[in-house]
C-alpha positions as semicolon CSV with decimal commas, in nm:
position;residue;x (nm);y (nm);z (nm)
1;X;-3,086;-2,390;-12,421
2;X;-3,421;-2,297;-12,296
3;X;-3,662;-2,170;-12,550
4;X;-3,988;-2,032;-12,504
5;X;-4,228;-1,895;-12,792
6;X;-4,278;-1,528;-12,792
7;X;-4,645;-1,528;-12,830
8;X;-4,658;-1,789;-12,507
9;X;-4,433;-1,569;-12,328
10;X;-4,676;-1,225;-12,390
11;X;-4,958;-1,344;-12,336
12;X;-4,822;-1,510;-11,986
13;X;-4,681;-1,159;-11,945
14;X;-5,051;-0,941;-11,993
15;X;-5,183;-1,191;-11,747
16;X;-4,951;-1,079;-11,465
17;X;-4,610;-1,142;-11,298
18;X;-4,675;-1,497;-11,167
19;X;-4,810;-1,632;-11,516
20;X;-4,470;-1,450;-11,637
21;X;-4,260;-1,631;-11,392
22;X;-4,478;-1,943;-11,441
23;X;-4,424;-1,940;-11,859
24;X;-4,028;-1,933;-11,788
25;X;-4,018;-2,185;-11,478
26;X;-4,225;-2,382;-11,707
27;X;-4,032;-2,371;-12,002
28;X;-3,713;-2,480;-11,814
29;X;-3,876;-2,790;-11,632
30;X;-4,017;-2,879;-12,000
31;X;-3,584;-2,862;-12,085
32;X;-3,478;-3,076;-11,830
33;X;-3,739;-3,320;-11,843
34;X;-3,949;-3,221;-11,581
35;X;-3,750;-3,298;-11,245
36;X;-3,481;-3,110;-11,057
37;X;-3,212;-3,299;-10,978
38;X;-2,821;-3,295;-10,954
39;X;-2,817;-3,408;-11,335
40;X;-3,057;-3,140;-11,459
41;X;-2,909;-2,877;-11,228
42;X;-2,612;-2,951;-11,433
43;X;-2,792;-2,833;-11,749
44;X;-2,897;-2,497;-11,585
45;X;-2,691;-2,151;-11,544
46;X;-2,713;-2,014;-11,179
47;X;-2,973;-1,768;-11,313
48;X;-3,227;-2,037;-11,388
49;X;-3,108;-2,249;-11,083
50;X;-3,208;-1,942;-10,887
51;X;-3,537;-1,862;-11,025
52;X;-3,631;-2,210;-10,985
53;X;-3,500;-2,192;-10,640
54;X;-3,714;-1,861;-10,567
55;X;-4,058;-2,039;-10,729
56;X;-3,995;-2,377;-10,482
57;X;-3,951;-2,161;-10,173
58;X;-4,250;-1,948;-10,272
59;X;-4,493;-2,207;-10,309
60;X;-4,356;-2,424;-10,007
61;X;-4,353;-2,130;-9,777
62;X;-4,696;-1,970;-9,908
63;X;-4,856;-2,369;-9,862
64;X;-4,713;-2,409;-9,498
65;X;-4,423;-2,225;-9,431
66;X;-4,057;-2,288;-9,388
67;X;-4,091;-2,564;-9,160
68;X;-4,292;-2,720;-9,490
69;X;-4,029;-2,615;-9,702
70;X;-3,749;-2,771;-9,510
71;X;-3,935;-3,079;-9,402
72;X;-3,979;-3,164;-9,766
73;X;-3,612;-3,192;-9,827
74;X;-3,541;-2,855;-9,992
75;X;-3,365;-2,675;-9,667
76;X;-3,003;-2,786;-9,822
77;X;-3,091;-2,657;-10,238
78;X;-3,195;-2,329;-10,024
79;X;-2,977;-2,304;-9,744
80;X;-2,704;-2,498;-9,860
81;X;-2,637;-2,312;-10,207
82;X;-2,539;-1,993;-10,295
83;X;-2,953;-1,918;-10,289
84;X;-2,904;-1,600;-10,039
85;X;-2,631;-1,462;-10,252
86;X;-2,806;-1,512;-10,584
87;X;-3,126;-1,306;-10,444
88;X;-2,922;-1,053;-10,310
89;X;-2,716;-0,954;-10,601
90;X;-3,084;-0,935;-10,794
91;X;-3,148;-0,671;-10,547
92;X;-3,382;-0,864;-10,337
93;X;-3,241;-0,715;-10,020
94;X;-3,498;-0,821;-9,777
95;X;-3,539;-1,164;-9,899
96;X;-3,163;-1,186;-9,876
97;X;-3,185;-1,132;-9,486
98;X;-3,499;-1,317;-9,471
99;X;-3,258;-1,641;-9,638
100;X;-2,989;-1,556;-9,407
101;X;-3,212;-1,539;-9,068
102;X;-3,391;-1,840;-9,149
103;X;-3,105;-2,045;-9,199
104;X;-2,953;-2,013;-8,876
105;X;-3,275;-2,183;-8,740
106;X;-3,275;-2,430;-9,004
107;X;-2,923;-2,489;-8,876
108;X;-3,023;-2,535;-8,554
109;X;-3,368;-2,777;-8,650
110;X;-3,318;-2,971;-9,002
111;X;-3,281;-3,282;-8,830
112;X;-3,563;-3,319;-8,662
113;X;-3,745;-3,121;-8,909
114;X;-3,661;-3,335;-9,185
115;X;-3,752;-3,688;-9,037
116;X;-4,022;-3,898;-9,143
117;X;-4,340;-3,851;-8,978
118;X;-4,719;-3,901;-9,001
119;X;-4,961;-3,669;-9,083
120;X;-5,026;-3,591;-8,700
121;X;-4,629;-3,533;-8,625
122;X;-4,592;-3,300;-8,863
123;X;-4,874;-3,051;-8,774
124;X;-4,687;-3,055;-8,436
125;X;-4,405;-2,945;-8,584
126;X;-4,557;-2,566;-8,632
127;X;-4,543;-2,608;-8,241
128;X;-4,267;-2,733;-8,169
129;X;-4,053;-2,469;-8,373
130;X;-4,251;-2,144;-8,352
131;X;-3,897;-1,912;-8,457
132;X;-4,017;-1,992;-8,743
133;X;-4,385;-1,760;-8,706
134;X;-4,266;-1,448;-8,774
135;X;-4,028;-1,591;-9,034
136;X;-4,362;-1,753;-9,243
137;X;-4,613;-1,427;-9,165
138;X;-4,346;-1,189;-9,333
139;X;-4,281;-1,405;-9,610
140;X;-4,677;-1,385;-9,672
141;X;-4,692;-1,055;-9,602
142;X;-4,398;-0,915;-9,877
143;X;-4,493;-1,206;-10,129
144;X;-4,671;-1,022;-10,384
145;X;-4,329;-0,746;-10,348
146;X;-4,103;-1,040;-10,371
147;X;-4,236;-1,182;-10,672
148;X;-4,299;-0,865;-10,819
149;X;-3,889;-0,799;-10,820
150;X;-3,813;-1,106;-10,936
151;X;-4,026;-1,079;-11,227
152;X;-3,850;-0,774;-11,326
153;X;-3,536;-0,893;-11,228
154;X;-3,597;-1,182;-11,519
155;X;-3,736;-0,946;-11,767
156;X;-3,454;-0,710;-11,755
157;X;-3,215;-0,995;-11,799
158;X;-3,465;-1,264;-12,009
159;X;-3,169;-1,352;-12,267
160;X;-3,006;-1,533;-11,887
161;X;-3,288;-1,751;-11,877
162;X;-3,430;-1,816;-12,205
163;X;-3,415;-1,797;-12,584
164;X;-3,706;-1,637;-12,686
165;X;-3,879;-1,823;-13,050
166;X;-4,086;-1,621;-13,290
């Protein structure tokens, strides 16, 4: 079970809804020993699987997009899990068709998107697969709203993703 103190958890919570997010995320890396992999995964309920899911994709696609995010080797725990879904029935609508749009491309690009390259060949990358543009500036753009539901989302449902200590 994930646990998380109550004081740790208010005091993320006054400081705003990505310290929030950050307190729980953290909480349930600290449980499975700090990595995400199969094993740990294993550990997790789809709730927790999801949020961690949400927090990877944020960062990656707020760094450098999703050609970033995919050429780092999490395209398949996004686009090849029930990820999409998950969002969706949290009432993340937009991110939902965001998921869905996106992962036709990544479809379409993985491959060569996902090869090892130097420095140099992967700034090219933004060139060569500029579908992606629009994808990356809307993300940015509906971040802050984004994060904003999933915070809720977790805070209406916090007993899904932790055990909250005294």
């Amino acid at each position: 079970m994930i646990t998380i103190k109550h004081t740790t958890l208010q005091e993320a919570a006054e400081k705003g809804m990505d310290e929030f997010l950050q307190a729980i995320t953290d909480s349930i890396y600290e449980a499975i020993g700090g990595a995400l992999t199969a094993e740990t995964m294993a550990k997790l309920n789809s709730d927790q699987i999801t949020l961690l899911a949400y927090i990877i994709l944020r960062d990656a696609v707020m760094d450098g997009g999703f050609v970033e995010l995919i050429h780092n080797g999490y395209g398949p725990f996004i686009y090849l899990n029930p990820f999409a879904k998950a969002v969706r029935n949290w009432g993340l609508h937009d991110l939902y068709k965001m998921i869905s749009e996106t992962h036709r491309l990544y479809g379409k690009y993985h491959e060569r998107i996902e090869k090892d390259c130097t420095q140099e060949e992967f700034d090219a990358l933004y060139e060569q697969f500029p579908e992606f543009d629009d994808y990356d500036d809307a993300f940015v753009e509906h971040e802050e709203e984004f994060t904003s539901d999933v915070a809720h989302y977790v805070d209406d449902h916090l007993e899904d993703f932790c055990e909250i200590e005294k």
